[in-house]
N, CA, C and O atoms as a GROMACS GRO file, in nm:
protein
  396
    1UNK      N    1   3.588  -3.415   6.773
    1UNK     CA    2   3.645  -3.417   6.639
    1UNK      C    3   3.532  -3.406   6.538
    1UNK      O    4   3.424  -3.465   6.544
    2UNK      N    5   3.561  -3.345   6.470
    2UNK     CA    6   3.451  -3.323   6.336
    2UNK      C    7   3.453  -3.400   6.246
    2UNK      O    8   3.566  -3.416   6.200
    3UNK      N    9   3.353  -3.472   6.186
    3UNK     CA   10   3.345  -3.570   6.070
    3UNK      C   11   3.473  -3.549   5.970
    3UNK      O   12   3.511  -3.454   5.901
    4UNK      N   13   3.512  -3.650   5.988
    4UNK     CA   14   3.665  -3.645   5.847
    4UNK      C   15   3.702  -3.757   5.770
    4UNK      O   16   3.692  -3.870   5.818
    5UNK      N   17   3.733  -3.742   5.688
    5UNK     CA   18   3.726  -3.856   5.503
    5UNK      C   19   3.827  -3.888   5.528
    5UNK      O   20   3.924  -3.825   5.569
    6UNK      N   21   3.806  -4.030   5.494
    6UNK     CA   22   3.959  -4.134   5.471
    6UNK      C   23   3.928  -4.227   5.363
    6UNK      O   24   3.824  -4.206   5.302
    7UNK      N   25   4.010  -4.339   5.324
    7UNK     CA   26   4.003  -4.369   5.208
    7UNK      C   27   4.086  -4.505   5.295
    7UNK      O   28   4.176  -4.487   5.377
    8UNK      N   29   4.043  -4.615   5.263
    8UNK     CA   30   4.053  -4.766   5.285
    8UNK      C   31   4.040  -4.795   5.185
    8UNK      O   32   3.952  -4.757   5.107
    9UNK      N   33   4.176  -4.912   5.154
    9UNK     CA   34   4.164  -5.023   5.035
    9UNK      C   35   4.099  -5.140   5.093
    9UNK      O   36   4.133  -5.190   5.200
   10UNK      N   37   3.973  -5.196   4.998
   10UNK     CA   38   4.008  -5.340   5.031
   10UNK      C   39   3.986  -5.437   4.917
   10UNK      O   40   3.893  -5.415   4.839
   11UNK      N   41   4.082  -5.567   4.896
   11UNK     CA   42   4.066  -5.610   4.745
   11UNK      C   43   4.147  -5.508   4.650
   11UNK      O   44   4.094  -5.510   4.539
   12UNK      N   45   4.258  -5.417   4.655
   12UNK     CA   46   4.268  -5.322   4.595
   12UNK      C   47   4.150  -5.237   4.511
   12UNK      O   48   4.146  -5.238   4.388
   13UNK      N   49   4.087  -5.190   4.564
   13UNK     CA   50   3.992  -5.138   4.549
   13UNK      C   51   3.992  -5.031   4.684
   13UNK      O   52   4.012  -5.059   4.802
   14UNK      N   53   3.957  -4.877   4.610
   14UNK     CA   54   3.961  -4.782   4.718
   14UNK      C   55   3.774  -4.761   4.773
   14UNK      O   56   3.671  -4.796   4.715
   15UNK      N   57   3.795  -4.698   4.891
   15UNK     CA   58   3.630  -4.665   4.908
   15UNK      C   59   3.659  -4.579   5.023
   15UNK      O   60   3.722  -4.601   5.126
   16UNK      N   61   3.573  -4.432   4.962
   16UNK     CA   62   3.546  -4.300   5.086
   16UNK      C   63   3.493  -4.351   5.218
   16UNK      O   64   3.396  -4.427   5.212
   17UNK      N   65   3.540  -4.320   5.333
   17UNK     CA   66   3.448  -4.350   5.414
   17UNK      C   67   3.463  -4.245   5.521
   17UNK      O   68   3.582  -4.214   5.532
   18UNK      N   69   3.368  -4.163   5.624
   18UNK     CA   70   3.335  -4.069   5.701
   18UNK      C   71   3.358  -4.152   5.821
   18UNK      O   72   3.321  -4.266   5.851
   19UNK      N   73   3.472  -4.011   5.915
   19UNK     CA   74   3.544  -4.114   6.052
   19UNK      C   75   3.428  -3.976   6.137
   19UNK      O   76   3.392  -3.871   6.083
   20UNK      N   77   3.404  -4.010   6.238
   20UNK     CA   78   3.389  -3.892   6.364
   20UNK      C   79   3.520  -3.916   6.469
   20UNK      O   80   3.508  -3.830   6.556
   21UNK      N   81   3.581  -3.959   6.482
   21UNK     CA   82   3.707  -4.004   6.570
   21UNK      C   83   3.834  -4.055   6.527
   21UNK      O   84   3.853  -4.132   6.432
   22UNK      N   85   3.915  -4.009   6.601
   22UNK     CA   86   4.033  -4.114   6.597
   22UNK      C   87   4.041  -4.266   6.621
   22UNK      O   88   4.108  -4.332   6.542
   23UNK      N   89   3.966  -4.340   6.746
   23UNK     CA   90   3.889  -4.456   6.754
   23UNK      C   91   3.843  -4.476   6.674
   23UNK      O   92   3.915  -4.561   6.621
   24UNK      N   93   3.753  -4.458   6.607
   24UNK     CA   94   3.658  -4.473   6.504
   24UNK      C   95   3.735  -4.510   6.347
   24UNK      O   96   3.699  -4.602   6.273
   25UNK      N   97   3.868  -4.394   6.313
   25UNK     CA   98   3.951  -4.430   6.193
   25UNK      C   99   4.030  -4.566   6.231
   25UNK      O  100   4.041  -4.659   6.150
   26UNK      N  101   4.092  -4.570   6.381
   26UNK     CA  102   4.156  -4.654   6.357
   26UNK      C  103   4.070  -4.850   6.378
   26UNK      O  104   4.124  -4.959   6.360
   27UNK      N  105   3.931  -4.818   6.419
   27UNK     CA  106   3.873  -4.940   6.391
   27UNK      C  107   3.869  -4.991   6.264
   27UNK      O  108   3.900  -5.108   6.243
   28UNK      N  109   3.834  -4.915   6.178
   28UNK     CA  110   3.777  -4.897   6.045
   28UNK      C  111   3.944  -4.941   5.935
   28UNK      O  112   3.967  -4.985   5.823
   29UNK      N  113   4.011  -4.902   6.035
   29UNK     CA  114   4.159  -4.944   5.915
   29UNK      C  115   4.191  -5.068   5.959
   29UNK      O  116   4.249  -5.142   5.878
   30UNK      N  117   4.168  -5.108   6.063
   30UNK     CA  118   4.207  -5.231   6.159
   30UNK      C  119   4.136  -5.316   6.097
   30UNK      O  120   4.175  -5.431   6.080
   31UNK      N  121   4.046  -5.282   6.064
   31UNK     CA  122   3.942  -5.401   5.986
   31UNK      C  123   3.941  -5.427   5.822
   31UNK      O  124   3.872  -5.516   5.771
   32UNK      N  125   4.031  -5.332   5.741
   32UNK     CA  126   4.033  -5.320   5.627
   32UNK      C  127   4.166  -5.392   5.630
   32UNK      O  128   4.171  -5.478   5.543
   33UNK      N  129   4.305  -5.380   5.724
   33UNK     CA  130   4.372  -5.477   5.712
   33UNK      C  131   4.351  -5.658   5.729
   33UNK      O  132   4.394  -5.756   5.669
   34UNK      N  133   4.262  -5.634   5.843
   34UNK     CA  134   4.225  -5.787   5.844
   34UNK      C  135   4.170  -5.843   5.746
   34UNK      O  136   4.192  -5.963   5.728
   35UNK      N  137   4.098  -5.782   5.669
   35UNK     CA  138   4.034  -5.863   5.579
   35UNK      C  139   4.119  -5.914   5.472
   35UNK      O  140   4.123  -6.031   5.434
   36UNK      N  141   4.228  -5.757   5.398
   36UNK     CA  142   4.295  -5.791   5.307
   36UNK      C  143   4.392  -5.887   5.328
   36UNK      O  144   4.459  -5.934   5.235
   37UNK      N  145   4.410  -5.933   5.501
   37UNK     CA  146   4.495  -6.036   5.502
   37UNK      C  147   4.448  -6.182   5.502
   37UNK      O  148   4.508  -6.286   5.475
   38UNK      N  149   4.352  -6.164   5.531
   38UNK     CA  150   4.219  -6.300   5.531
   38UNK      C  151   4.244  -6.307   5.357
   38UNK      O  152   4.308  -6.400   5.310
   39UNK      N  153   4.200  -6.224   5.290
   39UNK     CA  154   4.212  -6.226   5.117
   39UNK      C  155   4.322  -6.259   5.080
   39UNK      O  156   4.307  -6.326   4.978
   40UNK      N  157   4.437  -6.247   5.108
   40UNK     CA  158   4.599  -6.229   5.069
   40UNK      C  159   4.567  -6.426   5.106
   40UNK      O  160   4.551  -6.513   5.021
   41UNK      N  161   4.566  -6.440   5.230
   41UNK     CA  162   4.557  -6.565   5.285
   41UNK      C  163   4.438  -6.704   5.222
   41UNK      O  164   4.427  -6.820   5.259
   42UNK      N  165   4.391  -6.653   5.153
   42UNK     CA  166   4.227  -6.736   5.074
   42UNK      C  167   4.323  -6.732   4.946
   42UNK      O  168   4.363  -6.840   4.903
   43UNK      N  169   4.361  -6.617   4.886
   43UNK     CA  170   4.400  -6.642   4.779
   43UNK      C  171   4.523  -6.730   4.740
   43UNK      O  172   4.518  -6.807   4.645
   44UNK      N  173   4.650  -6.711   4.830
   44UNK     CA  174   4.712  -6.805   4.829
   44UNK      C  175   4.674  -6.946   4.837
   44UNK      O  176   4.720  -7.034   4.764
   45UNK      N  177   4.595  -6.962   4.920
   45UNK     CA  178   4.561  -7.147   4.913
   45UNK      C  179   4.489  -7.157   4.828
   45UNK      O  180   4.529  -7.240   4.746
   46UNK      N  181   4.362  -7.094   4.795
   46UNK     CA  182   4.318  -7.105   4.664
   46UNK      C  183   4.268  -7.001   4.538
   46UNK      O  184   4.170  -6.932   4.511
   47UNK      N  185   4.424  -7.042   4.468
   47UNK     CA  186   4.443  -6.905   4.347
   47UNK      C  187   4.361  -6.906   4.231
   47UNK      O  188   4.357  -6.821   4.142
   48UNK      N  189   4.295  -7.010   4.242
   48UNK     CA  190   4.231  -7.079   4.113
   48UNK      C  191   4.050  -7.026   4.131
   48UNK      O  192   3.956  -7.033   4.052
   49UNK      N  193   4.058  -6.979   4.257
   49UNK     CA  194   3.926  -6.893   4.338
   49UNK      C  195   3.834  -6.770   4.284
   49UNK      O  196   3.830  -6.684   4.373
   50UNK      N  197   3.781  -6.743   4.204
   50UNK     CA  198   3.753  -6.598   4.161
   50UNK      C  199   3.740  -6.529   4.303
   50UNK      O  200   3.738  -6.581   4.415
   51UNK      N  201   3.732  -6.390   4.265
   51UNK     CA  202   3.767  -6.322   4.380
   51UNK      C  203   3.611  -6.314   4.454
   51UNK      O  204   3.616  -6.293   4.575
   52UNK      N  205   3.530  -6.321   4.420
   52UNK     CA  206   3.351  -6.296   4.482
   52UNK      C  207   3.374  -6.435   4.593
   52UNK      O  208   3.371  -6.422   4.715
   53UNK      N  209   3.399  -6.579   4.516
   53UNK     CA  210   3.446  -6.686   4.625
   53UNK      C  211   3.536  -6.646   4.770
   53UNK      O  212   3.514  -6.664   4.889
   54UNK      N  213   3.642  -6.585   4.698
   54UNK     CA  214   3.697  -6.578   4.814
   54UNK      C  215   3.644  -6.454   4.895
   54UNK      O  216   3.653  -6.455   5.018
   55UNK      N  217   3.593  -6.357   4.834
   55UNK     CA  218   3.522  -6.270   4.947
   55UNK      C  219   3.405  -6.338   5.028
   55UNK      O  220   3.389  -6.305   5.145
   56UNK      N  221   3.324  -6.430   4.972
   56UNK     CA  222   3.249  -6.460   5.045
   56UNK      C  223   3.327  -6.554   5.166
   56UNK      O  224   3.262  -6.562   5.271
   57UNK      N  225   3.441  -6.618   5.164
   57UNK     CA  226   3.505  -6.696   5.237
   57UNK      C  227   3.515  -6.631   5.342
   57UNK      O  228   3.464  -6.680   5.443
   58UNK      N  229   3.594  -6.484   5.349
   58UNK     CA  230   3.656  -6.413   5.400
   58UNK      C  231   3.489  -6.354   5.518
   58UNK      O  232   3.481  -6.344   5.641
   59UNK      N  233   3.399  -6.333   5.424
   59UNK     CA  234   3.248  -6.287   5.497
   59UNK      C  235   3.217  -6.356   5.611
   59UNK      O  236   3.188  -6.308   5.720
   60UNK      N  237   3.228  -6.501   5.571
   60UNK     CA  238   3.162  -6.607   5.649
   60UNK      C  239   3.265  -6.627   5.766
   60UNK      O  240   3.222  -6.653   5.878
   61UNK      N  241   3.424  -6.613   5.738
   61UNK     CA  242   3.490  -6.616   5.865
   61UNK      C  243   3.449  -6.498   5.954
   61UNK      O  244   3.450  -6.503   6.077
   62UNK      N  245   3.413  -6.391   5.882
   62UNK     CA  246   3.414  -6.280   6.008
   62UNK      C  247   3.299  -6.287   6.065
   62UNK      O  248   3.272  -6.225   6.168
   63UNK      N  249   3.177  -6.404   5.971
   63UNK     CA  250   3.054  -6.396   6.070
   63UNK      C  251   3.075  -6.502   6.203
   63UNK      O  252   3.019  -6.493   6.312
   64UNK      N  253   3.158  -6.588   6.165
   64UNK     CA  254   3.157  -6.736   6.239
   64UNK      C  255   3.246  -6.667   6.364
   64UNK      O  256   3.227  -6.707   6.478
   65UNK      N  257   3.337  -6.571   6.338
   65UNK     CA  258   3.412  -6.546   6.469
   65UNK      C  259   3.354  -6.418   6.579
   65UNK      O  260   3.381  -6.385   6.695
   66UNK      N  261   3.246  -6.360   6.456
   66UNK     CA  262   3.098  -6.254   6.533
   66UNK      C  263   3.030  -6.294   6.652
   66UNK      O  264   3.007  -6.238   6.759
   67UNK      N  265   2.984  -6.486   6.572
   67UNK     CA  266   2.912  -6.588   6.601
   67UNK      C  267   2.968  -6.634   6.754
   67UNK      O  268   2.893  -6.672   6.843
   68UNK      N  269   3.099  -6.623   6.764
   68UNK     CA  270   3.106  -6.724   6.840
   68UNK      C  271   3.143  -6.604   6.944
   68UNK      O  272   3.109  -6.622   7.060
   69UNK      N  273   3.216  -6.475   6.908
   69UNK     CA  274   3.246  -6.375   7.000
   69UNK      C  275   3.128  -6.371   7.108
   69UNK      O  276   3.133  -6.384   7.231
   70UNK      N  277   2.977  -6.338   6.987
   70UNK     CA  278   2.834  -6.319   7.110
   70UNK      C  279   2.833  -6.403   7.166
   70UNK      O  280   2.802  -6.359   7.277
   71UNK      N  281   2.851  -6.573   7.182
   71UNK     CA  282   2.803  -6.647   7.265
   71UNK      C  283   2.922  -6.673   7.347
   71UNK      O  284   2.923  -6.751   7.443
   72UNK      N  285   3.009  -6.614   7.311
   72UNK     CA  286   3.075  -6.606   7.446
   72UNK      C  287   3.086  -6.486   7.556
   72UNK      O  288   3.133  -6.491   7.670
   73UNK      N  289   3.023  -6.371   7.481
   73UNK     CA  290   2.987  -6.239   7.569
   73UNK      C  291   2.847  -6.308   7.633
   73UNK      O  292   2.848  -6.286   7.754
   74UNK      N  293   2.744  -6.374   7.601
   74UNK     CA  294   2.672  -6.387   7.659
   74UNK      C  295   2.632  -6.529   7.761
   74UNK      O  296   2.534  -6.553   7.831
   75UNK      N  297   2.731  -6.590   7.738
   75UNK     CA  298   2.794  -6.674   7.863
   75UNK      C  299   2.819  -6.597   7.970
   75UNK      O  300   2.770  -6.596   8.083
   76UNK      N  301   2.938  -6.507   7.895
   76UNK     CA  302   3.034  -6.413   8.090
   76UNK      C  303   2.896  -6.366   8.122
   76UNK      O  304   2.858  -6.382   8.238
   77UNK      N  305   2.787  -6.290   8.006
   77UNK     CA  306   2.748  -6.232   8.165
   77UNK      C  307   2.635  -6.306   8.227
   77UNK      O  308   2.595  -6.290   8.342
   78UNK      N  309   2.590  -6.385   8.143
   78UNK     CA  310   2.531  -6.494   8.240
   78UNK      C  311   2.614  -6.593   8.367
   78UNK      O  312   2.570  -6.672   8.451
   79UNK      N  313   2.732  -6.552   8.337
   79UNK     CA  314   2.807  -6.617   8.483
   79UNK      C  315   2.832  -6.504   8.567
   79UNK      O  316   2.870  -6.516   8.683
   80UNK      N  317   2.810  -6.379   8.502
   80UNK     CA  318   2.875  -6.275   8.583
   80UNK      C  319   2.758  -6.203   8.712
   80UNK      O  320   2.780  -6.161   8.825
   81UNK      N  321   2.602  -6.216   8.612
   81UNK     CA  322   2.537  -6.255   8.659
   81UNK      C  323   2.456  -6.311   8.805
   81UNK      O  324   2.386  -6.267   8.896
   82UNK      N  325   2.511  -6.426   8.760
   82UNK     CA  326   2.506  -6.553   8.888
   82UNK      C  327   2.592  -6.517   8.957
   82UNK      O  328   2.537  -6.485   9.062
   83UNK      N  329   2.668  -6.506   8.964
   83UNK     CA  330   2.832  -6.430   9.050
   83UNK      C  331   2.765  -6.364   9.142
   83UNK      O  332   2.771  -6.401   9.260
   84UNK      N  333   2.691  -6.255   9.104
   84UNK     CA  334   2.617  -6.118   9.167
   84UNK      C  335   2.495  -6.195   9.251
   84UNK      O  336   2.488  -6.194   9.374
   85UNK      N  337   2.414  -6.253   9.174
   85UNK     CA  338   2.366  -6.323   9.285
   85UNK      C  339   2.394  -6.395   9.363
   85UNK      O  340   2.318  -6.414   9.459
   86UNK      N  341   2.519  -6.465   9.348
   86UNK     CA  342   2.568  -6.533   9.481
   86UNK      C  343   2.614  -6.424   9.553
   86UNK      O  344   2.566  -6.416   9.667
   87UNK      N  345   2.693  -6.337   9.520
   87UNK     CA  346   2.761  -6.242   9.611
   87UNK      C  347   2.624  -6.157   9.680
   87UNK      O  348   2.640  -6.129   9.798
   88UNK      N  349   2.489  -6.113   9.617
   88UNK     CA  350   2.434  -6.045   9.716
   88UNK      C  351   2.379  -6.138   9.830
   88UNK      O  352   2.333  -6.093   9.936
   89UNK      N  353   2.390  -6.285   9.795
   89UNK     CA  354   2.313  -6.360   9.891
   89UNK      C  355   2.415  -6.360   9.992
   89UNK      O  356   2.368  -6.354  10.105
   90UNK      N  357   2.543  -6.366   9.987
   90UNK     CA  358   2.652  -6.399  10.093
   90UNK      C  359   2.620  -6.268  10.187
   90UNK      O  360   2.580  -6.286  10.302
   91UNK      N  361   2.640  -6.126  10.129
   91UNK     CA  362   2.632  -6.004  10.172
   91UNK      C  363   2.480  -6.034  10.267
   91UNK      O  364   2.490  -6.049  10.389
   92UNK      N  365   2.366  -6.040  10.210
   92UNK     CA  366   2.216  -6.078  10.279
   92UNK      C  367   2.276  -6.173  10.416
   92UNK      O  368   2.315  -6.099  10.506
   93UNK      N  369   2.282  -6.245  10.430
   93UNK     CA  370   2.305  -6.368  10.481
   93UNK      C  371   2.434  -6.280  10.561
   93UNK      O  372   2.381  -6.256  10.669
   94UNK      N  373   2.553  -6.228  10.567
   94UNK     CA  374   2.609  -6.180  10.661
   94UNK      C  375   2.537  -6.043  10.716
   94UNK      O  376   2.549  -6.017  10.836
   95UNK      N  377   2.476  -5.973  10.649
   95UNK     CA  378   2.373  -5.862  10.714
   95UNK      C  379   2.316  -5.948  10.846
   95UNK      O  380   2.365  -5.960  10.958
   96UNK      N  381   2.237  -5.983  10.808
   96UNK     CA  382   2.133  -6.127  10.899
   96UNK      C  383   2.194  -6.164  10.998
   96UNK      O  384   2.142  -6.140  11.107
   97UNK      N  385   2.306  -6.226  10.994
   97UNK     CA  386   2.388  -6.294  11.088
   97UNK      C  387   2.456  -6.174  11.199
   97UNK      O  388   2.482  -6.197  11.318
   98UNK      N  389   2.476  -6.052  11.132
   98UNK     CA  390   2.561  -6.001  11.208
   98UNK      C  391   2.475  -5.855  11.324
   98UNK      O  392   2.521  -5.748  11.366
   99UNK      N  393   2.323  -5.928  11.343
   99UNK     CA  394   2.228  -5.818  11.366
   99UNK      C  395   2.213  -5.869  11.490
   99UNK      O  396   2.136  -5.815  11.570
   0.00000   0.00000   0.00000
């Protein structure tokens, strides 16, 4: 697919942005809804919020759930890991045995 222009609101506020994919547009919209619903959701509880507050609210949730996504990708594969080394030792160890 060839580079192609789309247009995402977020905050009502529009902004150009360059897709190379269909994947690619629909990450990019997937994430422009979440936020405006994170915003829709900040603003309701607190209306009294200028909007820079609540964007930064909205920032810090998507870093804290970034935050916690990596350390849990880098748990699995540190168990996944160990997994592999147990499994080549079982495999070693039946090689051995079965000679």
């Amino acid at each position: 697919m060839a580079e192609q222009s789309i247009t995402i609101k977020i905050a009502g506020r529009s902004y150009p942005l360059k897709v190379n994919s269909p994947e690619h547009e629909e990450v990019i919209r997937k994430a422009a809804d979440d936020i405006n619903r994170m915003l829709e959701a900040y603003q309701n509880k607190f209306p009294e919020k200028p909007m820079v507050e609540i964007l930064s609210f909205v920032a810090l949730n998507v870093c804290m759930s970034n935050v916690t996504l990596n350390r849990q990708l880098k748990d699995m594969t540190a168990g996944e890991d160990a997994l592999a080394r147990e499994l080549a030792g079982y495999l070693d160890n039946i090689d051995k045995n079965s000679r």
